[in-house]
PALUM-360004 format. One line per 3 residues: number of its first residue (from 0); their letters; for each residue x, y, z of N, C-alpha, C. Coordinates in steps of 0.2 Angstrom, whole numbers, plus 5000, padded with zeros to 4 digits. Layout:
N
NUM	A	X:Y:Z:X:Y:Z:X:Y:Z | ...
***
This chain:
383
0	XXX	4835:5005:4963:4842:5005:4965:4846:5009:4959 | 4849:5014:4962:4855:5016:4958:4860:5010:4953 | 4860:5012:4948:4865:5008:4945:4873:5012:4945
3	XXX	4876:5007:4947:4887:5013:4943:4887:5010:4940 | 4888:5012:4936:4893:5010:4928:4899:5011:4931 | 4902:5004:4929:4908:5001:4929:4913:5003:4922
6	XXX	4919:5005:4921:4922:5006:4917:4926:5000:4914 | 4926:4996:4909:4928:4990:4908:4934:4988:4905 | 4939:4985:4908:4945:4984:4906:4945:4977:4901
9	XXX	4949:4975:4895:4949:4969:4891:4953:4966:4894 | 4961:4971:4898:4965:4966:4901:4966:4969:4907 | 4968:4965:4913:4970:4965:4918:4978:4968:4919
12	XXX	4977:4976:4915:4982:4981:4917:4983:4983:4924 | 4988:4987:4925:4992:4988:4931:4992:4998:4933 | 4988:4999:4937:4990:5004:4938:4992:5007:4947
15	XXX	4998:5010:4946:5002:5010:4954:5001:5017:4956 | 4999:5019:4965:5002:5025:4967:5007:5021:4972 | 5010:5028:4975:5014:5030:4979:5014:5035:4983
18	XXX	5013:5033:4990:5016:5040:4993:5022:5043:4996 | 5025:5049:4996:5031:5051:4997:5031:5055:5004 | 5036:5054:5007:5038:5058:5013:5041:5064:5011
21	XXX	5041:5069:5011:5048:5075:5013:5050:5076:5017 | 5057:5075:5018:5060:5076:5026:5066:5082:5024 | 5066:5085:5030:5071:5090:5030:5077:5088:5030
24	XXX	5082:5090:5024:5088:5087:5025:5092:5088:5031 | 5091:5094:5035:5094:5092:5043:5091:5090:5051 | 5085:5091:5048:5083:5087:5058:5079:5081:5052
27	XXX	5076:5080:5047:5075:5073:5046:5066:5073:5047 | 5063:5079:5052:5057:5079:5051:5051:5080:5043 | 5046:5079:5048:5042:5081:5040:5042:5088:5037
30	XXX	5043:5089:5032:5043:5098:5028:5038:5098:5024 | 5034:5103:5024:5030:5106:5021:5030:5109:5014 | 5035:5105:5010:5037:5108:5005:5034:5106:4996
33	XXX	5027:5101:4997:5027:5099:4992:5024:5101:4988 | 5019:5112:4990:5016:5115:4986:5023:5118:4981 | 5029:5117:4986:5036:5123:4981:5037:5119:4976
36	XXX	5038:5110:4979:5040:5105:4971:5035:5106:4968 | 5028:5106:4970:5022:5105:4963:5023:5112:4958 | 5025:5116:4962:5025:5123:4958:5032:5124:4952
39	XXX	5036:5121:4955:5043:5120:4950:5044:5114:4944 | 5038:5110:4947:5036:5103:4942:5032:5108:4936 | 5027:5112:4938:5021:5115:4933:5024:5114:4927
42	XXX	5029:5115:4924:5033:5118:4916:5037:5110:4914 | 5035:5105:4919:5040:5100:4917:5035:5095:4912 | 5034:5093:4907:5031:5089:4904:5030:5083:4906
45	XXX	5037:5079:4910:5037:5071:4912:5035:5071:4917 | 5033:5077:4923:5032:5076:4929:5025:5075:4930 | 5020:5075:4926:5012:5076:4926:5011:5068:4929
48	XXX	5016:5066:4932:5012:5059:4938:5014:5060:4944 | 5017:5067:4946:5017:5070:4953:5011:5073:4955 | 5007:5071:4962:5001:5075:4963:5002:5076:4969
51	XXX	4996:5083:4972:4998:5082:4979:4994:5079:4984 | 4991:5077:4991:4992:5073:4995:4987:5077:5002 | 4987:5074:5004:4981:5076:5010:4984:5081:5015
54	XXX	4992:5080:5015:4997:5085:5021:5001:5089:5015 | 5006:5094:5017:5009:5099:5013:5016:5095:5012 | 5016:5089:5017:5024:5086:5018:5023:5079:5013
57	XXX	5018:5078:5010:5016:5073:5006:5015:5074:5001 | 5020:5070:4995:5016:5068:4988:5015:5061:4984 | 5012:5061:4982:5009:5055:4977:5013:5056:4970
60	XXX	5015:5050:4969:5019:5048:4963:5013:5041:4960 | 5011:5041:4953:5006:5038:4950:5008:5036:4945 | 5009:5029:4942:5010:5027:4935:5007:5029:4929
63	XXX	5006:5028:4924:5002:5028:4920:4998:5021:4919 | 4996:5018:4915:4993:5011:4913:4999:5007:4910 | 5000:5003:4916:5006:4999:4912:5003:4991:4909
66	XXX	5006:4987:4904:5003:4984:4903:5007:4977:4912 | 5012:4977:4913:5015:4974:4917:5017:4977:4922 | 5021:4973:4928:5025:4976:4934:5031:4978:4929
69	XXX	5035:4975:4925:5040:4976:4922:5041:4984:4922 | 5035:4987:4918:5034:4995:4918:5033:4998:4924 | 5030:4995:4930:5030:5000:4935:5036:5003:4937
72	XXX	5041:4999:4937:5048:5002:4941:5050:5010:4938 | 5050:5009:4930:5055:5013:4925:5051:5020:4928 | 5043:5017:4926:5039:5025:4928:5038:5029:4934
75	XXX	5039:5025:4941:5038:5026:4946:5051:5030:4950 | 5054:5026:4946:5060:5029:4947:5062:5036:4943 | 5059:5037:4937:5059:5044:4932:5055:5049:4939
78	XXX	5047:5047:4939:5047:5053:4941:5048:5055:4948 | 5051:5049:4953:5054:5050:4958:5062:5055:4957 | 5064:5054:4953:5072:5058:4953:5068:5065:4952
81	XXX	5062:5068:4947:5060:5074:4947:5059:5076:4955 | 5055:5073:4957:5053:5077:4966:5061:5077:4968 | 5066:5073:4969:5072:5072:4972:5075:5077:4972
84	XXX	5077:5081:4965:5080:5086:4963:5075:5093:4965 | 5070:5093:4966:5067:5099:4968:5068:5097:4973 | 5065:5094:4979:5065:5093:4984:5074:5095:4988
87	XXX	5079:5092:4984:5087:5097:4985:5084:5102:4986 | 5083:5106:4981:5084:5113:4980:5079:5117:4985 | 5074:5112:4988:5070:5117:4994:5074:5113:5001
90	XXX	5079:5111:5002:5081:5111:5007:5079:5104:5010 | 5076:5097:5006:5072:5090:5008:5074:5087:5004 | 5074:5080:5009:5075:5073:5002:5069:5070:5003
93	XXX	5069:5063:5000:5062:5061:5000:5064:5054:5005 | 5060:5051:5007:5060:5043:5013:5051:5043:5009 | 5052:5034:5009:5045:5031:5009:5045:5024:5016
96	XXX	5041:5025:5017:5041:5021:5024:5032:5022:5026 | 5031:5016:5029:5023:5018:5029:5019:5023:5036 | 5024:5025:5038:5024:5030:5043:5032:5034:5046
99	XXX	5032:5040:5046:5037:5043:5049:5037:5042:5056 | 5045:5039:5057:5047:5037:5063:5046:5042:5071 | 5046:5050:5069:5046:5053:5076:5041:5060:5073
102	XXX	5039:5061:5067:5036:5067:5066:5029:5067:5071 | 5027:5074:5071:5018:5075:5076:5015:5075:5071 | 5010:5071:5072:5002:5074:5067:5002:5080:5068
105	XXX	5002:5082:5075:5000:5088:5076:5002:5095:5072 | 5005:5095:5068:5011:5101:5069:5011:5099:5058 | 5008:5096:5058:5006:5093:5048:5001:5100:5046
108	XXX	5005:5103:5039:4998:5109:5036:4994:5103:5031 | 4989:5106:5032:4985:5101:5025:4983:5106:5020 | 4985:5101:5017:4985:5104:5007:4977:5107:5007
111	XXX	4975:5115:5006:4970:5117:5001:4966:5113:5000 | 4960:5109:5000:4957:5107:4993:4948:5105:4999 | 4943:5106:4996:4937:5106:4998:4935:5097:5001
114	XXX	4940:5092:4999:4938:5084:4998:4941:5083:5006 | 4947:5085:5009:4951:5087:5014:4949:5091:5018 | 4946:5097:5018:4944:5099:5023:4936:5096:5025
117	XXX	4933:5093:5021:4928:5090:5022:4929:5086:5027 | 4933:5080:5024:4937:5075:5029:4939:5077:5034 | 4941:5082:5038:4943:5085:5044:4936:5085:5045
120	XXX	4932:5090:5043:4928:5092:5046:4923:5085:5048 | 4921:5081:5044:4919:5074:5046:4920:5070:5052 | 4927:5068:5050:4930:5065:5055:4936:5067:5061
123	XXX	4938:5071:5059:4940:5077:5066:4950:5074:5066 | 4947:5072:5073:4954:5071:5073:4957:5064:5069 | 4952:5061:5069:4955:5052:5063:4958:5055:5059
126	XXX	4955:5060:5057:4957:5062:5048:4964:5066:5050 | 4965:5071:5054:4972:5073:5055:4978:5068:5057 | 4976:5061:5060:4982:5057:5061:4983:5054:5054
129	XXX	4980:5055:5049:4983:5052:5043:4988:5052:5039 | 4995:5052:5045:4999:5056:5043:5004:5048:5041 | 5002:5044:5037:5001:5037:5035:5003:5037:5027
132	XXX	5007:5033:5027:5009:5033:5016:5009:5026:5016 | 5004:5024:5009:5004:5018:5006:5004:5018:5000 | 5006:5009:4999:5007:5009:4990:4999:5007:4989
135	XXX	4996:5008:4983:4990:5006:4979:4991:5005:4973 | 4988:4997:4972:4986:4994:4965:4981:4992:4963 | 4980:4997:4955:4974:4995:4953:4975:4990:4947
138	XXX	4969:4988:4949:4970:4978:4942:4963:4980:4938 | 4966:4981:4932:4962:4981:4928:4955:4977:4926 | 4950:4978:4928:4944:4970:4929:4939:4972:4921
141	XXX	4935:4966:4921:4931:4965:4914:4925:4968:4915 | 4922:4968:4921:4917:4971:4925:4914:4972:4931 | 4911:4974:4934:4907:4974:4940:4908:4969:4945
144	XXX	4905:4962:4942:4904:4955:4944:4912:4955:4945 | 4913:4953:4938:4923:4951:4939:4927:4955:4944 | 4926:4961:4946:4928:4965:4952:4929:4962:4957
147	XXX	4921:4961:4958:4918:4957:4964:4921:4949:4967 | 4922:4946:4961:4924:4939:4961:4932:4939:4964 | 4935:4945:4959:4941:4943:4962:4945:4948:4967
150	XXX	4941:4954:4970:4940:4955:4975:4940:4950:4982 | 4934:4947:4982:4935:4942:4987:4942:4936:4988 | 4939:4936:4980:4950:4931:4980:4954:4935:4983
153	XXX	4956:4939:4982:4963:4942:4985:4961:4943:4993 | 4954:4944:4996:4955:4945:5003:4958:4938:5006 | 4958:4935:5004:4963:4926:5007:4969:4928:5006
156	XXX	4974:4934:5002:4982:4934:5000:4982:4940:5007 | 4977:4945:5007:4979:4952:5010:4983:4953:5015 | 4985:4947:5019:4987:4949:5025:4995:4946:5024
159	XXX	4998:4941:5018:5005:4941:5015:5007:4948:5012 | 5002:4951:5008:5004:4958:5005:5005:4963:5010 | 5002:4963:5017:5002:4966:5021:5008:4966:5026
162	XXX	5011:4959:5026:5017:4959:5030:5024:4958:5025 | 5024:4957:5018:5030:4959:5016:5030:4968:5014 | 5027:4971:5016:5028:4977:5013:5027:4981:5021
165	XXX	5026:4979:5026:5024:4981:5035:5033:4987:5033 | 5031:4991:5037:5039:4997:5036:5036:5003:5041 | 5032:5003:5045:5028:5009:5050:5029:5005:5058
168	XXX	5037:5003:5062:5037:5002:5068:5035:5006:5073 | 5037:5013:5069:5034:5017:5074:5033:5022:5072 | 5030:5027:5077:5027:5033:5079:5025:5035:5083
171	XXX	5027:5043:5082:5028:5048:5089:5034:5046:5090 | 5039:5045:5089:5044:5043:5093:5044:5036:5097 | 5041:5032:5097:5038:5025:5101:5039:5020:5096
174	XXX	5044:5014:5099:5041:5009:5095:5033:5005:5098 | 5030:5003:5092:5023:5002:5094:5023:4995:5093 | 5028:4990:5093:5029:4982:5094:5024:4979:5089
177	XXX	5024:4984:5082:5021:4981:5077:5024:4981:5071 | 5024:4979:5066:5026:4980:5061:5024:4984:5056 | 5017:4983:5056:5013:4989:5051:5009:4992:5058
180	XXX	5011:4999:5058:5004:5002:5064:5000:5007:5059 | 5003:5008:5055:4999:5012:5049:4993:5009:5046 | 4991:5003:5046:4985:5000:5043:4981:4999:5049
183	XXX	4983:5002:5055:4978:5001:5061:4974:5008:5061 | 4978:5012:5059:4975:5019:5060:4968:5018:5054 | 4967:5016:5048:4961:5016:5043:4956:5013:5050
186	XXX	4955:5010:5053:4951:5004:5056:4947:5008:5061 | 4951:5015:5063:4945:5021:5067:4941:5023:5061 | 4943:5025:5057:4935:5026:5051:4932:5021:5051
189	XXX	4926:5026:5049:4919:5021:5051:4919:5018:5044 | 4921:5020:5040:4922:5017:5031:4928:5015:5029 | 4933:5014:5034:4937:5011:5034:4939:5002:5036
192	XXX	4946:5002:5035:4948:4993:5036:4946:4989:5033 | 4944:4984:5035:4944:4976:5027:4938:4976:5028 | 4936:4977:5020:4930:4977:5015:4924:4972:5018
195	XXX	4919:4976:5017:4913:4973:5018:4913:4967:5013 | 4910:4962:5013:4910:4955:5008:4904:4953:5007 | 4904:4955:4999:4898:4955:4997:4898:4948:4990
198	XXX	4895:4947:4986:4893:4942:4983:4893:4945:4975 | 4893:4950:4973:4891:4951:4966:4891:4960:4967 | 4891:4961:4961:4890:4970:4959:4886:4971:4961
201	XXX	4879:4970:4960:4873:4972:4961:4872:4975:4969 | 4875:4970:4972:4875:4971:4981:4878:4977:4983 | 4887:4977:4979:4887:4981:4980:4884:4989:4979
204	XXX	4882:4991:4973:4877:4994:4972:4873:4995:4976 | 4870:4992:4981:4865:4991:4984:4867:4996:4993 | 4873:4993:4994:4876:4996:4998:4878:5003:4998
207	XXX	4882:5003:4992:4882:5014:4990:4878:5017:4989 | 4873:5014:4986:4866:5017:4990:4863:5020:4995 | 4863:5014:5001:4863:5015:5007:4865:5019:5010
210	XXX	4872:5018:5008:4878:5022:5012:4879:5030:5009 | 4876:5032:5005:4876:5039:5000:4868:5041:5003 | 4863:5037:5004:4858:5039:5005:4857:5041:5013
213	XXX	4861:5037:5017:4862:5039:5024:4867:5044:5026 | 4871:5046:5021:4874:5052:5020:4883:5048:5024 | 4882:5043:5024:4888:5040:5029:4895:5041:5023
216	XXX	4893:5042:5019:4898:5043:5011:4894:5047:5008 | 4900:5052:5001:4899:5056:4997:4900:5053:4991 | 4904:5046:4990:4906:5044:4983:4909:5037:4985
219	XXX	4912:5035:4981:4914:5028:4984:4923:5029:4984 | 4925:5035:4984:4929:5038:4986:4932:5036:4996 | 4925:5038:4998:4926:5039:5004:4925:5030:5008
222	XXX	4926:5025:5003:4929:5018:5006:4934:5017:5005 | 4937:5019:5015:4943:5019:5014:4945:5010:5016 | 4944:5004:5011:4945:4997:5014:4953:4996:5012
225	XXX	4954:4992:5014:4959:4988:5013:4960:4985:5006 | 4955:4983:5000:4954:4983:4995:4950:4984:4992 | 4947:4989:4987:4938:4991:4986:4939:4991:4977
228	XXX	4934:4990:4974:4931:4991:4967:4932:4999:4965 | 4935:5002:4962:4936:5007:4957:4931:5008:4950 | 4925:5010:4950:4921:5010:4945:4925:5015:4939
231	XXX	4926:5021:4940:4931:5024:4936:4934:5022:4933 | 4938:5018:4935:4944:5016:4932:4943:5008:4929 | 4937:5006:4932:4938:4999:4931:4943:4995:4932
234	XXX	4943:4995:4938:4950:4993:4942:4945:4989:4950 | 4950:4984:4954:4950:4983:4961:4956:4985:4962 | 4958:4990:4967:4962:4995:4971:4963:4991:4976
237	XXX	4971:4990:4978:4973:4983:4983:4976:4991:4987 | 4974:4992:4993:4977:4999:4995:4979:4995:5005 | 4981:4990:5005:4985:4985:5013:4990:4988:5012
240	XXX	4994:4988:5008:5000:4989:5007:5004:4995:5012 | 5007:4997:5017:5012:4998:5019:5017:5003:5012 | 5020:5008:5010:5024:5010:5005:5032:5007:5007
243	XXX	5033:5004:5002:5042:5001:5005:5046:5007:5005 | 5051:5008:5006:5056:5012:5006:5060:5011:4999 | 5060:5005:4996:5065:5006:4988:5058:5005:4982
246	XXX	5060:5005:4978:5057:5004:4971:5058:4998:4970 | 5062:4993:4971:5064:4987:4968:5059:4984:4973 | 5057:4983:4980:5053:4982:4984:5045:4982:4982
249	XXX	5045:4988:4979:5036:4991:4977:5036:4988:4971 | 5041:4988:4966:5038:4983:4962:5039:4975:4962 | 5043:4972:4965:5040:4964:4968:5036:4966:4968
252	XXX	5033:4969:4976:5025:4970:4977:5019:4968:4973 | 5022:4973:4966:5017:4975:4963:5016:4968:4957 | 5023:4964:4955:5021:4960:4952:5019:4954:4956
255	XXX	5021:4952:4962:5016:4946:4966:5010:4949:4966 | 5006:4957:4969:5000:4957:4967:4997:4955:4960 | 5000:4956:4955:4999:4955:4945:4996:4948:4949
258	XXX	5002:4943:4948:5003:4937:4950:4997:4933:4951 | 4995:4935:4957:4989:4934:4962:4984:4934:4959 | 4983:4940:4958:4975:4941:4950:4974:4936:4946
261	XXX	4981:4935:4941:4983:4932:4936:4980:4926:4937 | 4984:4923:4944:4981:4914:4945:4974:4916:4945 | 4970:4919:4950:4965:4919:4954:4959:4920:4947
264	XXX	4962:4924:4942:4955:4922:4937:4954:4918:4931 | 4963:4914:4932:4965:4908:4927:4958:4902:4933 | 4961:4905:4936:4956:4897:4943:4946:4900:4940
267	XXX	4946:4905:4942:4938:4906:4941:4936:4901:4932 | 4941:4906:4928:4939:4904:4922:4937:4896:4922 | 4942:4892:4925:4942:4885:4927:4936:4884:4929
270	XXX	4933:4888:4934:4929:4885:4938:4926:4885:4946 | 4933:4888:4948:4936:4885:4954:4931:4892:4957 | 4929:4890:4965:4924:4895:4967:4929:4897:4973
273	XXX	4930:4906:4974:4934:4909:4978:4930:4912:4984 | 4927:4908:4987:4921:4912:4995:4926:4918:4998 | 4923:4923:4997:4930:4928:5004:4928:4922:5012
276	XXX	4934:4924:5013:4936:4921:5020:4931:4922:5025 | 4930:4919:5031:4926:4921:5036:4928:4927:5040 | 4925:4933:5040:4926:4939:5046:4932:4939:5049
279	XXX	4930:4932:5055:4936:4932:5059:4940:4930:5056 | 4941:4926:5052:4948:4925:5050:4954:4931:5047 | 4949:4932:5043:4951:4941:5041:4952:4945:5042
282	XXX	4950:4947:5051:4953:4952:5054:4958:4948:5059 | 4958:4942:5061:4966:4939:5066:4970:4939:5060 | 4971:4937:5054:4975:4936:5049:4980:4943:5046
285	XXX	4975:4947:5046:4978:4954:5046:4980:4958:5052 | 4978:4957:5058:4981:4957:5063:4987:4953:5065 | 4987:4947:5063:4995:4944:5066:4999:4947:5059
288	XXX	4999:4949:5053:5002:4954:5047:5004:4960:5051 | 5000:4962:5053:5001:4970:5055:5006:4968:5062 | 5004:4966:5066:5010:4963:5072:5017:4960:5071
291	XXX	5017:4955:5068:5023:4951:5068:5026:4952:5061 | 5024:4953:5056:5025:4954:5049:5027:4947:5046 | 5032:4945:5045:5034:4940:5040:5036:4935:5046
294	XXX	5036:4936:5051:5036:4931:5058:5031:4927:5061 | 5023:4932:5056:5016:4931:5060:5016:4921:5059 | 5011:4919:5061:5007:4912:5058:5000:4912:5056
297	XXX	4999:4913:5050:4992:4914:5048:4988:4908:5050 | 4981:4910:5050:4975:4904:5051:4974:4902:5042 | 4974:4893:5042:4974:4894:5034:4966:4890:5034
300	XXX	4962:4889:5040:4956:4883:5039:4951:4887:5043 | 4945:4884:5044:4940:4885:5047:4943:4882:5056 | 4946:4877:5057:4945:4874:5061:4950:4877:5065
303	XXX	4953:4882:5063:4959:4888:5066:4967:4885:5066 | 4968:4882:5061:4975:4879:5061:4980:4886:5057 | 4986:4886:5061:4989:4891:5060:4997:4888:5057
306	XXX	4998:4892:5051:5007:4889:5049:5010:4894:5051 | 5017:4895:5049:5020:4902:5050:5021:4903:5042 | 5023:4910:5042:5020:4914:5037:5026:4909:5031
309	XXX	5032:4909:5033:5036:4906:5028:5032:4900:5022 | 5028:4896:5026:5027:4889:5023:5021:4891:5020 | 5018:4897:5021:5012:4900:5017:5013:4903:5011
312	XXX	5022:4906:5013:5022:4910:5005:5026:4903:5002 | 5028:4898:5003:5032:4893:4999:5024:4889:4995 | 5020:4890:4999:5014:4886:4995:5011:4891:4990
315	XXX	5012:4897:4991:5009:4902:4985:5013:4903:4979 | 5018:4903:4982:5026:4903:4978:5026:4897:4971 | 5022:4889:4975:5022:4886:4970:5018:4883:4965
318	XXX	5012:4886:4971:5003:4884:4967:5002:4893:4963 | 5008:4896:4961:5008:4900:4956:5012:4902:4952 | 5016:4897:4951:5022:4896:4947:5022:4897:4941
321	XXX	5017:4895:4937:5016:4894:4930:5013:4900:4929 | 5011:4906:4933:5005:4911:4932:5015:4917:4933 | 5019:4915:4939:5024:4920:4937:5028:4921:4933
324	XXX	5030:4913:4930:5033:4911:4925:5032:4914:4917 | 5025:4915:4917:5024:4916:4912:5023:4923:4910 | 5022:4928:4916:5023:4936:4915:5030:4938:4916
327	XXX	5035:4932:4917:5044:4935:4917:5045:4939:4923 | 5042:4936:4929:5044:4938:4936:5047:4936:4939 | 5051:4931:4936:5055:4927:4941:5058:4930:4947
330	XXX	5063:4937:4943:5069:4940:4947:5063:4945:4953 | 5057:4946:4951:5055:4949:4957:5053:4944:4963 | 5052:4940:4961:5049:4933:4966:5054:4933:4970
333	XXX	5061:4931:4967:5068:4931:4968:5070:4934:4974 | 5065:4941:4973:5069:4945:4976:5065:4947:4983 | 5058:4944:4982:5053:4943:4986:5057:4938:4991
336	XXX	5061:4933:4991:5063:4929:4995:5066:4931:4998 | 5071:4934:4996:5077:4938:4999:5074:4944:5005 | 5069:4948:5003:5064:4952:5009:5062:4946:5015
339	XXX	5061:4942:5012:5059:4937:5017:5063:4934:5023 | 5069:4933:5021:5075:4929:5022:5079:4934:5026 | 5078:4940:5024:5085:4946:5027:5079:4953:5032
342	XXX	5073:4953:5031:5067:4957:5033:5066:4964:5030 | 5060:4964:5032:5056:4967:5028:5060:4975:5029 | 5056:4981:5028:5059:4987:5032:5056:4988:5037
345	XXX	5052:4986:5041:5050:4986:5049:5057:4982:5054 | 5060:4977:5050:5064:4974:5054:5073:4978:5054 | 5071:4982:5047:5078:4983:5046:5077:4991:5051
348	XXX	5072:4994:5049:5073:5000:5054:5074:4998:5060 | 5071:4994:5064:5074:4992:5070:5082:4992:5073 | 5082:4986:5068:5088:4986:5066:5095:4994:5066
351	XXX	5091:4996:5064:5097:5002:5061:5095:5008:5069 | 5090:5007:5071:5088:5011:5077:5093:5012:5082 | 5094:5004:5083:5097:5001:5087:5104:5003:5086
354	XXX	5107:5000:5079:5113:5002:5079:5116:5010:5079 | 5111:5016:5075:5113:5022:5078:5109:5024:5082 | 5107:5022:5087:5105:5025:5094:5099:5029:5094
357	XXX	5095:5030:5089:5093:5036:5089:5086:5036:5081 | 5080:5039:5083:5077:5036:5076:5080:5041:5071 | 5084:5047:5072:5085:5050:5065:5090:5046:5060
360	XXX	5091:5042:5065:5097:5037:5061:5093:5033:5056 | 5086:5031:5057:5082:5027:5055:5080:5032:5047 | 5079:5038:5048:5077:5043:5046:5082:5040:5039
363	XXX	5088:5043:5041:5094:5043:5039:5096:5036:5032 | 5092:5031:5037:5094:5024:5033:5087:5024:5029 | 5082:5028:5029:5078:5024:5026:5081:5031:5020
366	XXX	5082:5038:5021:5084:5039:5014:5090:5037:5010 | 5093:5034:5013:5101:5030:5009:5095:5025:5006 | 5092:5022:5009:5087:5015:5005:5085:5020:4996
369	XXX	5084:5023:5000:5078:5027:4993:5082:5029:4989 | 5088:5032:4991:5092:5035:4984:5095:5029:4981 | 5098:5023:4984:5103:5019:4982:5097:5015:4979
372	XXX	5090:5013:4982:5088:5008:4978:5089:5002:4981 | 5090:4998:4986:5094:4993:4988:5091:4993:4997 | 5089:4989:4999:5087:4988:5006:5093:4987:5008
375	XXX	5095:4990:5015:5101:4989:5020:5100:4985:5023 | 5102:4978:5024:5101:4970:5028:5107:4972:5034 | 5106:4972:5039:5110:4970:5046:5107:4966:5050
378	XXX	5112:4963:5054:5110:4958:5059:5110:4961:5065 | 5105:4960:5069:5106:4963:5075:5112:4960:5080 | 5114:4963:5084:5119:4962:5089:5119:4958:5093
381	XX	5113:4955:5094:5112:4946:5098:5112:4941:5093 | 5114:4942:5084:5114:4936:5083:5121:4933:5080
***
């Protein structure tokens, strides 16, 4: 059996992407402009954490290694204002949402690059509707095994991280009566959706093997799960996440992900044994996330008992209090709440649908979101 060498981290650092939408600043759709920003970025020294993206109307904005979430925000808003200001000057602003409201697949140029056209060429039209932007966190791990272990841990949270960050109602012009429909598109790849569950490094290994020898993969790149091992980087890659629309939103995110980790290998060191979930629990749990968002009721037991999402994040809220207490994320939990309490951006672009008649008004609200920083909370008209 092939061996990976795993890259080994001392501490469980933080590293975050992002993906960015351009929209045209007068019809709202997606623009093709992100070869003109990457080419005006070249000579900027601070911008070397803008990259480009599988469409030409996409880009990726990447942390560096931060030691906390504290850090994610400052580096993730710096190089955000660079794209901003170029993206002015070609005629676009930026909107994060985990799907554009009315744009076609069809009508998206793909960026240049051999790993892309591959991907088309593989999977044909899957790969063209990946017209999909989401946040990704890597947790820095000790090893292989340690991956593995708290991997499986975080499959029991995935479907909480997957409905406070839900922000994709719709597409083509349709609402799709979901909250995330962007995390349903990964689940047509054959190497796609929530992670095969395995027991230790070595299986895994075992598996990429298989899957590199049957030619079904080129790398372990092409695991496109909901959350998988990063050998590279020595990292598990938490990639459920839906992209919020503000930065204060992604980094909450990012520090209840920290958070999560944080308890779950304070609990291992203890002792505590973390089994992944059963299958089906893991795909109705992520389905009721992906549907109803922060309204769903998860299954919490083998014998199918379901809460509603509220009383699940009040139990996690408190059976990790001393793990967010002590990394200084109160004001993110804080404000975690208040997403909860007023909705997430799936509820708010509804909301704003409604009230300006039309999805470019959604368009419209989601990039007021992004420049002020600040979700827009309204009530709908029947309450």
């Amino acid at each position: 059996m092939a061996k990976i060498e795993f890259s080994k981290n001392e501490t469980m650092r933080l590293g975050v992407e992002i993906e960015l939408q351009l929209v045209d600043s007068k019809t709202g759709n997606l623009s093709p402009v992100g070869p003109t920003i990457l080419k005006a970025l070249e000579n900027v020294k601070d911008a070397v954490h803008v990259k480009s993206e599988i469409f030409q109307s996409m880009l990726e904005i990447e942390t560096p290694i931060c030691d906390n979430a504290h850090q994610v925000g400052p580096s993730l808003r710096k190089s955000l204002e660079f794209v901003r200001a170029q993206a002015a000057v070609a005629g676009a602003e930026i909107i994060m949402a985990g799907t554009h409201p009315y744009a076609l697949y069809t009508e998206r140029l793909l960026t240049p690059s051999s790993r892309y056209f591959s991907l088309v060429d593989r999977n044909q039209w899957i790969t063209r509707r990946l017209q999909i932007f989401g946040l990704h966190v890597h947790l820095g791990m000790k090893d292989g095994d340690h991956a593995i272990a708290i991997n499986n841990a975080l499959c029991h949270y995935l479907p909480v991280i997957l409905a406070l960050s839900a922000s994709s109602p719709f597409w083509h012009s349709d609402d799709t009566g979901l909250a995330s429909c962007r995390i349903t598109f990964f689940e047509a790849i054959p190497t796609g959706g929530h992670p095969c569950l395995l027991n230790n490094w070595s299986e895994f290994e075992t598996l990429v093997e298989r899957l590199t020898f049957s030619r079904s993969i080129t790398s372990i790149k092409d695991l496109w799960w909901d959350i998988r091992p990063n050998n590279d980087f020595g990292t598990i890659e938490v990639r459920i996440a839906d992209c919020p629309p503000t930065i204060r939103e992604i980094e909450s995110l990012v520090a209840l992900i920290h958070t999560m980790a944080i308890f779950i290998d304070a609990e291992l060191t203890a002792g505590r044994k973390f089994s992944p979930p059963p299958e089906w629990i893991l795909r109705e749990n992520k389905w009721r996330a992906s549907r109803h968002g922060v309204q769903c009721e998860l299954i919490r037991d083998l014998e199918g008992t379901a809460i509603p999402f509220v009383e699940v994040w009040k139990e996690i809220r408190e059976s990790m209090r001393a793990s967010w207490t002590e990394l200084g994320y109160e004001k993110f939990i804080a404000f975690l709440d208040d997403v909860i309490a007023n909705g997430p951006s799936y509820a708010r672009q509804r909301v704003h649908a409604e009230k300006g008649g039309n999805l470019k008004s959604v368009v419209e609200h989601l990039a007021r979101e992004n420049r002020t920083d600040n979700p827009e909370w309204l009530r709908r008209r029947d309450n």
